[in-house]
KOLVEX-683819 format. One record per atom (N, C-alpha, C): residue number from 1; residue in three letters; atom name; x, y, z. Coordinates in nm, 4 decimals. Atoms other than C-alpha are relative to their C-alpha. Layout:
N
<rec kolba="NUM" zaza="ALA" zavex="CA" X="X" Y="Y" Z="Z"/>
...
***
This chain:
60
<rec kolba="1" zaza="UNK" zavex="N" X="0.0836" Y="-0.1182" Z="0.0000"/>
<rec kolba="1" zaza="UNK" zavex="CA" X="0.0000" Y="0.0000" Z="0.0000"/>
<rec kolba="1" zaza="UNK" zavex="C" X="0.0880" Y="0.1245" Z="0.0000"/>
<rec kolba="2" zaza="UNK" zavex="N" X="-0.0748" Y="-0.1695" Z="0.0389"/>
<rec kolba="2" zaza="UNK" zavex="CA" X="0.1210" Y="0.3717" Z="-0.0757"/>
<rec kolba="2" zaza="UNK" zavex="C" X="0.0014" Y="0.0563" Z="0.1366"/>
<rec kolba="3" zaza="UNK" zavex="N" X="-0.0119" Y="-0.0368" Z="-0.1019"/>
<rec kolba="3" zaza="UNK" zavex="CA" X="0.1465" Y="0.6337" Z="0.1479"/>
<rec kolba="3" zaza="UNK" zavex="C" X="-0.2026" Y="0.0807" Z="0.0017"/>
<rec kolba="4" zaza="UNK" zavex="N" X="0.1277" Y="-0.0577" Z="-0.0187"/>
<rec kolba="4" zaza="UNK" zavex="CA" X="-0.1864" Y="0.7743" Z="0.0100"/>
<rec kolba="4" zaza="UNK" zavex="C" X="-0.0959" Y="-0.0988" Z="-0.0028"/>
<rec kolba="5" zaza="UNK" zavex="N" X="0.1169" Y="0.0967" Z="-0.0468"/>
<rec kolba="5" zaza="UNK" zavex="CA" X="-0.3956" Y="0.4664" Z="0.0280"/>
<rec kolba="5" zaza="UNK" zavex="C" X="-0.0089" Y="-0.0343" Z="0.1679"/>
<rec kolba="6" zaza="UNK" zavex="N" X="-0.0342" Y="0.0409" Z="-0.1592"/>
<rec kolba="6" zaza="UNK" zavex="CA" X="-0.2764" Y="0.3953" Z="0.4077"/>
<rec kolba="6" zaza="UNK" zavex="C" X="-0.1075" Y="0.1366" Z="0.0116"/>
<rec kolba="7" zaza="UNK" zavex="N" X="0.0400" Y="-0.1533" Z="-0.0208"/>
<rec kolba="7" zaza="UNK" zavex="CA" X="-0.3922" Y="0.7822" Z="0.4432"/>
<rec kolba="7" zaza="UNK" zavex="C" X="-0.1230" Y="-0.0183" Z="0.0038"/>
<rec kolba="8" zaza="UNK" zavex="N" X="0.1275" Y="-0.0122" Z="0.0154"/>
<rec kolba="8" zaza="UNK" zavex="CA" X="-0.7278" Y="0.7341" Z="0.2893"/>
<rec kolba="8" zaza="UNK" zavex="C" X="-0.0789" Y="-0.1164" Z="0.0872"/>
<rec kolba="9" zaza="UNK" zavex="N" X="0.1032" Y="0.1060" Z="-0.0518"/>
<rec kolba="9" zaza="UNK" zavex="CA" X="-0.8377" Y="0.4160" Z="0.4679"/>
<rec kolba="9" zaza="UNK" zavex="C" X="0.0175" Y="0.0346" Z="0.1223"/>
<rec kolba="10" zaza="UNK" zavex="N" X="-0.0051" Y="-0.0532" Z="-0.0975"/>
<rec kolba="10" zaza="UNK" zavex="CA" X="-0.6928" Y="0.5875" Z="0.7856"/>
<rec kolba="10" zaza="UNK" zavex="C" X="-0.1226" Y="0.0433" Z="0.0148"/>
<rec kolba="11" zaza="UNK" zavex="N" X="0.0914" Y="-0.0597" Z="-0.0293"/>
<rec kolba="11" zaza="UNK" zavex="CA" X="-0.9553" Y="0.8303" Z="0.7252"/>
<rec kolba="11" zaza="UNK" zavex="C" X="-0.1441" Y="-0.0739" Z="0.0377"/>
<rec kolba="12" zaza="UNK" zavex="N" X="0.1208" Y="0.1003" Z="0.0061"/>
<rec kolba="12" zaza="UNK" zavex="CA" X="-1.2159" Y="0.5853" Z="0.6054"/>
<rec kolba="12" zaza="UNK" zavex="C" X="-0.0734" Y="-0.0515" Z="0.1476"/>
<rec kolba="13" zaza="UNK" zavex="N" X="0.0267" Y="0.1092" Z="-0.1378"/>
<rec kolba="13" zaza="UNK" zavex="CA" X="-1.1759" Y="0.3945" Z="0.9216"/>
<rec kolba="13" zaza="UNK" zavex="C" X="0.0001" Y="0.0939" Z="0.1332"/>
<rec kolba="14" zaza="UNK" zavex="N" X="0.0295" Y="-0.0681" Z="-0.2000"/>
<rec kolba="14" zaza="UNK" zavex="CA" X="-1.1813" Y="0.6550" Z="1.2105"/>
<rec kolba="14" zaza="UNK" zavex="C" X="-0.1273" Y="0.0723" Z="-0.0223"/>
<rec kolba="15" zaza="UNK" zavex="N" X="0.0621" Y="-0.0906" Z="0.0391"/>
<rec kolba="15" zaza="UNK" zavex="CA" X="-1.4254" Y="0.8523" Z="1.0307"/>
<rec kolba="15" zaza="UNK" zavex="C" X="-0.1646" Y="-0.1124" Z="0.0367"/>
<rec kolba="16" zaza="UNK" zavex="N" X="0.0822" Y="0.1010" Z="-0.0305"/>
<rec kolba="16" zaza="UNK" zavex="CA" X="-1.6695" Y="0.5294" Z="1.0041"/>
<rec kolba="16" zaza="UNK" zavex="C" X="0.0175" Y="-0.0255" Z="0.1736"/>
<rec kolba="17" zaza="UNK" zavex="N" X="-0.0275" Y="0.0641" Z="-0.1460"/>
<rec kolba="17" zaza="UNK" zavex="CA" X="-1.5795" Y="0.3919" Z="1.3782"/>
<rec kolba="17" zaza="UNK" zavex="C" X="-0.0511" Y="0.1434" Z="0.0863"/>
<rec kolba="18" zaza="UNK" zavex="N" X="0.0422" Y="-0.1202" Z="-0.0747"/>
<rec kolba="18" zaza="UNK" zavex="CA" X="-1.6408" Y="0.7768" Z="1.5060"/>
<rec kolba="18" zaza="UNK" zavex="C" X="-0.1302" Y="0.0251" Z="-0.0236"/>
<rec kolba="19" zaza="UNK" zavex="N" X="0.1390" Y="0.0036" Z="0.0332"/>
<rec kolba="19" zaza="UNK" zavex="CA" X="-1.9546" Y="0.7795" Z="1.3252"/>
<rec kolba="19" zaza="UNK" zavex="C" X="-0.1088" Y="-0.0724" Z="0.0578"/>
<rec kolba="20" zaza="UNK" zavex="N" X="0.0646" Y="0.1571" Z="-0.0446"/>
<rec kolba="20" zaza="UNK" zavex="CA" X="-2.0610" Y="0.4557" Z="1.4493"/>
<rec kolba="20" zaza="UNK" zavex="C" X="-0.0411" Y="0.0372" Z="0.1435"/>
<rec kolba="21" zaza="UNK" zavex="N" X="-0.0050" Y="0.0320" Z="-0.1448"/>
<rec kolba="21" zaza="UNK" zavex="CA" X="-2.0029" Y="0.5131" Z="1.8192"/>
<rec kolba="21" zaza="UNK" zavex="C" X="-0.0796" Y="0.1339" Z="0.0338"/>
<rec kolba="22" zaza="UNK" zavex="N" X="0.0588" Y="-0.1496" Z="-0.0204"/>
<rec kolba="22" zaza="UNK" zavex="CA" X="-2.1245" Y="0.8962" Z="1.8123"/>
<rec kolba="22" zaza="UNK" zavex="C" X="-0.1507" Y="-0.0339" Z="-0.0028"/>
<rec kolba="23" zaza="UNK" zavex="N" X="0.1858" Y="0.0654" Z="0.0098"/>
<rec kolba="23" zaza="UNK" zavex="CA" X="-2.4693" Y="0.7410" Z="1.6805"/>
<rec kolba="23" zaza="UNK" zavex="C" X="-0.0515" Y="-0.0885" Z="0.1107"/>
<rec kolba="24" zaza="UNK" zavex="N" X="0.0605" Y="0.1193" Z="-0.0581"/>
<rec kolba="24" zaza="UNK" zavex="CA" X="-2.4808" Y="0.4722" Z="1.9051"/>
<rec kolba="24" zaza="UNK" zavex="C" X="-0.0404" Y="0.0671" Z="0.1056"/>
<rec kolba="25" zaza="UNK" zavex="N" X="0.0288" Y="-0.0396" Z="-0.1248"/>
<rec kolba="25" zaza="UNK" zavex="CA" X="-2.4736" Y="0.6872" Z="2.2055"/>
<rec kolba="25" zaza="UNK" zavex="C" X="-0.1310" Y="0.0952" Z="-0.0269"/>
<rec kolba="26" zaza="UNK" zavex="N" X="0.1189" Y="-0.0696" Z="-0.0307"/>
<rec kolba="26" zaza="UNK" zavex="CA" X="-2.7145" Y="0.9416" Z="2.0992"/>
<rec kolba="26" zaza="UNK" zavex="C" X="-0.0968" Y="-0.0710" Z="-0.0680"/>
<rec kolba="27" zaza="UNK" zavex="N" X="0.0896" Y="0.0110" Z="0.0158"/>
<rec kolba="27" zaza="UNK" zavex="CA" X="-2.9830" Y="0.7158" Z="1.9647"/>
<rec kolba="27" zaza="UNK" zavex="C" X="-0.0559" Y="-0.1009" Z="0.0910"/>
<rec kolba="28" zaza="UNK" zavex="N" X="0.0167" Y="0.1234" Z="-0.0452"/>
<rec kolba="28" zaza="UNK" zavex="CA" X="-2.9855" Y="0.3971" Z="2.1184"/>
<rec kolba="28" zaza="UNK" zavex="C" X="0.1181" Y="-0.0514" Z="0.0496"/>
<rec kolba="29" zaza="UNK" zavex="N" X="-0.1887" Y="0.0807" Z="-0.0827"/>
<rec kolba="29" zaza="UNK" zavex="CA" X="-2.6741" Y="0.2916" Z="2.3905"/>
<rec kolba="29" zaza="UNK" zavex="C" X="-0.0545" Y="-0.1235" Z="-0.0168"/>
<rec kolba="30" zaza="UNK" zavex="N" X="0.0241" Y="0.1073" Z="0.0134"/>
<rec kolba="30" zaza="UNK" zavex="CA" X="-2.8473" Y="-0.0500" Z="2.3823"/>
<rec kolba="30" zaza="UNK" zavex="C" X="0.0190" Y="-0.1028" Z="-0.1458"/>
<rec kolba="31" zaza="UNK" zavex="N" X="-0.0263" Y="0.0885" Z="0.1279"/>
<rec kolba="31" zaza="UNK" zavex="CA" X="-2.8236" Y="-0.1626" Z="2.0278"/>
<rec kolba="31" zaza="UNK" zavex="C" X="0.1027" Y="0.0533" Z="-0.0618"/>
<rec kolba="32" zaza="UNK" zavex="N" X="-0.0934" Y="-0.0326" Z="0.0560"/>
<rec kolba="32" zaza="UNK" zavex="CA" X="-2.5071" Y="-0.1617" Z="1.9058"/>
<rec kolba="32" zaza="UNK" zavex="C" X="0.0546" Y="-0.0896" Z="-0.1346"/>
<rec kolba="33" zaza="UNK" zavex="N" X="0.0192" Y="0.0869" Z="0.1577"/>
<rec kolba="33" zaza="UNK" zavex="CA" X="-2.5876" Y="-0.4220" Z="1.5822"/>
<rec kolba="33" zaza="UNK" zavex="C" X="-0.0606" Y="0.0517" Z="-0.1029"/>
<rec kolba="34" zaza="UNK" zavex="N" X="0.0874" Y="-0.0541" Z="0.0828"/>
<rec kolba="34" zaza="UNK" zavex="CA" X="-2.8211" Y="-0.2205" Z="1.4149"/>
<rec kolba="34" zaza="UNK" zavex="C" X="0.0482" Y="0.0373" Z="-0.1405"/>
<rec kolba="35" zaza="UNK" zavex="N" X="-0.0378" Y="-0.0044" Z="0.0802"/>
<rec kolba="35" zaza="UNK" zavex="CA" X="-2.7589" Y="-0.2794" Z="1.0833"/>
<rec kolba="35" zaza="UNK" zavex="C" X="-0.0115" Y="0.1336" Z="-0.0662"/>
<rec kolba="36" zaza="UNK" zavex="N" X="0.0026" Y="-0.1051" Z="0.0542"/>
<rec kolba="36" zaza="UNK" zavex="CA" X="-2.8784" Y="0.0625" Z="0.9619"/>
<rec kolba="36" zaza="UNK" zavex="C" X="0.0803" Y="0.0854" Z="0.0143"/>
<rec kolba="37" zaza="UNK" zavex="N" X="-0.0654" Y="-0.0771" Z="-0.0412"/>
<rec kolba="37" zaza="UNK" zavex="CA" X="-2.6488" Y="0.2392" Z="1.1799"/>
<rec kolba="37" zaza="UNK" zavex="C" X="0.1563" Y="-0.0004" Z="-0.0521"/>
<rec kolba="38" zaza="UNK" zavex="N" X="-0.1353" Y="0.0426" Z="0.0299"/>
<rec kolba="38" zaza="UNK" zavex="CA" X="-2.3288" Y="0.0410" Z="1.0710"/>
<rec kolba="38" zaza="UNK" zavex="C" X="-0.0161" Y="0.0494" Z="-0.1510"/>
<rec kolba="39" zaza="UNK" zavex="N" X="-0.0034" Y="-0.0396" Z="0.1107"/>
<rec kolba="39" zaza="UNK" zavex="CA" X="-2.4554" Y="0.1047" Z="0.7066"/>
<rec kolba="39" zaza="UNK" zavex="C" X="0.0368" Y="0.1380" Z="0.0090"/>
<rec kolba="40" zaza="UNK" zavex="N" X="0.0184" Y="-0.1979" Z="0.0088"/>
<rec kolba="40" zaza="UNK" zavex="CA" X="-2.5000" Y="0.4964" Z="0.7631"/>
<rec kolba="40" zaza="UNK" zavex="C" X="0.1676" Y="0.0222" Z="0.0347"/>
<rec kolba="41" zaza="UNK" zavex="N" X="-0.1496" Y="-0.0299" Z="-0.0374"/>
<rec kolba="41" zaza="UNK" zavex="CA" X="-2.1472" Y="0.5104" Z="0.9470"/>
<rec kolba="41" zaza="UNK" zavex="C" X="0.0553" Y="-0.0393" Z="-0.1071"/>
<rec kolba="42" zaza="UNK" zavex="N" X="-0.0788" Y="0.0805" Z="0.1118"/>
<rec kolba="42" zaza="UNK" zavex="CA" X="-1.9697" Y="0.2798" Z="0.6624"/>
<rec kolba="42" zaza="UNK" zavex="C" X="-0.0116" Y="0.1513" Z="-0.1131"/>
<rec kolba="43" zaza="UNK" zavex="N" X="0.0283" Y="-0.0870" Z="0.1418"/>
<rec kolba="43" zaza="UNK" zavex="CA" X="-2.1293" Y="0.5311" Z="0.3727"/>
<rec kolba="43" zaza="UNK" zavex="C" X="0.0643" Y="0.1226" Z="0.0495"/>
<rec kolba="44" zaza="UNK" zavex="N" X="-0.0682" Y="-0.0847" Z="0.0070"/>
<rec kolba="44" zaza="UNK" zavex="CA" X="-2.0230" Y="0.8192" Z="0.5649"/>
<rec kolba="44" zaza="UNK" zavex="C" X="0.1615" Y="0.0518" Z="0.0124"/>
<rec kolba="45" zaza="UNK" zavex="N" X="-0.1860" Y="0.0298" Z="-0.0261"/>
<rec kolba="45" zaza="UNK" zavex="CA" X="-1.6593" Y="0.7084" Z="0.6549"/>
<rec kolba="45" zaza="UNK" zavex="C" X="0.0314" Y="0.0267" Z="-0.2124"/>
<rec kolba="46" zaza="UNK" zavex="N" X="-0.0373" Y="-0.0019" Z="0.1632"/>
<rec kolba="46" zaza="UNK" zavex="CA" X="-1.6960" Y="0.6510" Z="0.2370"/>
<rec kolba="46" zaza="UNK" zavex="C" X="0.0254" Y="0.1064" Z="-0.0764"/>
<rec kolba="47" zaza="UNK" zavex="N" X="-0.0005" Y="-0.1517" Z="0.0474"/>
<rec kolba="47" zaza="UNK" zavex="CA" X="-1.7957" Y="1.0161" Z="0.1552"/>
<rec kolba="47" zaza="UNK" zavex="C" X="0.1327" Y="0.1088" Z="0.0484"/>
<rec kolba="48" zaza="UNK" zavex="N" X="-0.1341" Y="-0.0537" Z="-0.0618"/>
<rec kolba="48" zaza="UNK" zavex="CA" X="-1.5141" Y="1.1405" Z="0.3917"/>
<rec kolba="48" zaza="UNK" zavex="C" X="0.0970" Y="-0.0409" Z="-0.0564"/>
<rec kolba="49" zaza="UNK" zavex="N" X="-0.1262" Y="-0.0071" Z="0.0687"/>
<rec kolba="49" zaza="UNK" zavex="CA" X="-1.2351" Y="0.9849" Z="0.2385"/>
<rec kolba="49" zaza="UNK" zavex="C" X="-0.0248" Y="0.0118" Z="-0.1333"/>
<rec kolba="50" zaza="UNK" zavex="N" X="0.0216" Y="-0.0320" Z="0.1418"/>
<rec kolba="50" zaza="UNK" zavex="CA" X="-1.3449" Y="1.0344" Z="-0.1084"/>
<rec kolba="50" zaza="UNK" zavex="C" X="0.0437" Y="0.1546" Z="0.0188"/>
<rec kolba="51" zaza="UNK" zavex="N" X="-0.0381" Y="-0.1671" Z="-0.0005"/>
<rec kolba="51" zaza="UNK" zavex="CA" X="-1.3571" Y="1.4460" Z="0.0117"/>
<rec kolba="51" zaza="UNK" zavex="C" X="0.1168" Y="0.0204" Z="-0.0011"/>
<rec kolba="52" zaza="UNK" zavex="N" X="-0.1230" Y="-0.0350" Z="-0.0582"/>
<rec kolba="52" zaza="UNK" zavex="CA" X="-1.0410" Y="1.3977" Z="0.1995"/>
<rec kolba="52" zaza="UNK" zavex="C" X="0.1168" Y="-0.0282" Z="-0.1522"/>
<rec kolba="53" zaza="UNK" zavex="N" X="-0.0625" Y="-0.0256" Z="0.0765"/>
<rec kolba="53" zaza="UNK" zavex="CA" X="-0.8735" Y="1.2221" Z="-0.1610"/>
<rec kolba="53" zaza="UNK" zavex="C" X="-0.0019" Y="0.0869" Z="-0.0915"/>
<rec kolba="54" zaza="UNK" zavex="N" X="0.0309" Y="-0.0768" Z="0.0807"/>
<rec kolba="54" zaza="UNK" zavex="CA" X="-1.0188" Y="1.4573" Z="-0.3625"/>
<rec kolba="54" zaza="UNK" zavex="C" X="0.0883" Y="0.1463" Z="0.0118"/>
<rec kolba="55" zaza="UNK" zavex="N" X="0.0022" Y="-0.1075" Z="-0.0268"/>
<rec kolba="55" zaza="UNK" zavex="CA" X="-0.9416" Y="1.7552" Z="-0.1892"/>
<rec kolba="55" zaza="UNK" zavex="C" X="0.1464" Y="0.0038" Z="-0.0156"/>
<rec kolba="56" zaza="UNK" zavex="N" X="-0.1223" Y="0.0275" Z="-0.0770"/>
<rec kolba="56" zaza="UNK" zavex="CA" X="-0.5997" Y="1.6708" Z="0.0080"/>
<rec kolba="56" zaza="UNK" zavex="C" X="0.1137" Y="-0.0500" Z="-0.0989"/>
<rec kolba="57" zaza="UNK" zavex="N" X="-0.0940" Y="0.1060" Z="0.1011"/>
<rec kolba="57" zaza="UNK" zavex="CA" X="-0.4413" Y="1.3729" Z="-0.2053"/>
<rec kolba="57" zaza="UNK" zavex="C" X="0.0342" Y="0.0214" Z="-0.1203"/>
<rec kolba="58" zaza="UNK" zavex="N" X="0.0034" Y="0.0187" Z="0.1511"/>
<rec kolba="58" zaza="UNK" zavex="CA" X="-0.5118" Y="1.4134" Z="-0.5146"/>
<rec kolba="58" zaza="UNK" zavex="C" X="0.1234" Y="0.0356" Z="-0.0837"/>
<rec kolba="59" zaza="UNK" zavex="N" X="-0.1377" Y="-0.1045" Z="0.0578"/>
<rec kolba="59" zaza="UNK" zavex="CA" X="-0.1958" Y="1.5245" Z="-0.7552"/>
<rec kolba="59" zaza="UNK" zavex="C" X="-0.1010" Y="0.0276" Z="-0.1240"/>
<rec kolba="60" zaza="UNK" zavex="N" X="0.0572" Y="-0.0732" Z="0.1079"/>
<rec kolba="60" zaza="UNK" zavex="CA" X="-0.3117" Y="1.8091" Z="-0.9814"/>
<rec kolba="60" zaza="UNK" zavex="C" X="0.0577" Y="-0.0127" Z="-0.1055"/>
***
């Protein structure tokens, strides 16, 4: 892996996992399977590193 793929899945992955856990507490501390929630986090970890290569990474 590069230095900018490490980078982007960095993001991917704290961005998802921060998403995840931020939701869990304010909707429901009890369900922490809820497939909808893991989807929603996943897609937005997705949109974040897409911004972050777009923006950041990218070579012009």
């Amino acid at each position: 892996m590069t230095s900018t793929t490490k980078s982007v899945f960095g993001i991917f992955l704290i961005s998802s996992v921060a998403t995840y856990v931020y939701g869990n507490f304010n909707t429901d501390f009890h369900n922490w399977l809820n497939p909808m929630t893991i989807l929603v986090s996943v897609l937005m970890g997705c949109v974040l590193a897409f911004v972050y290569y777009y923006f950041v990474k990218r070579k012009h």
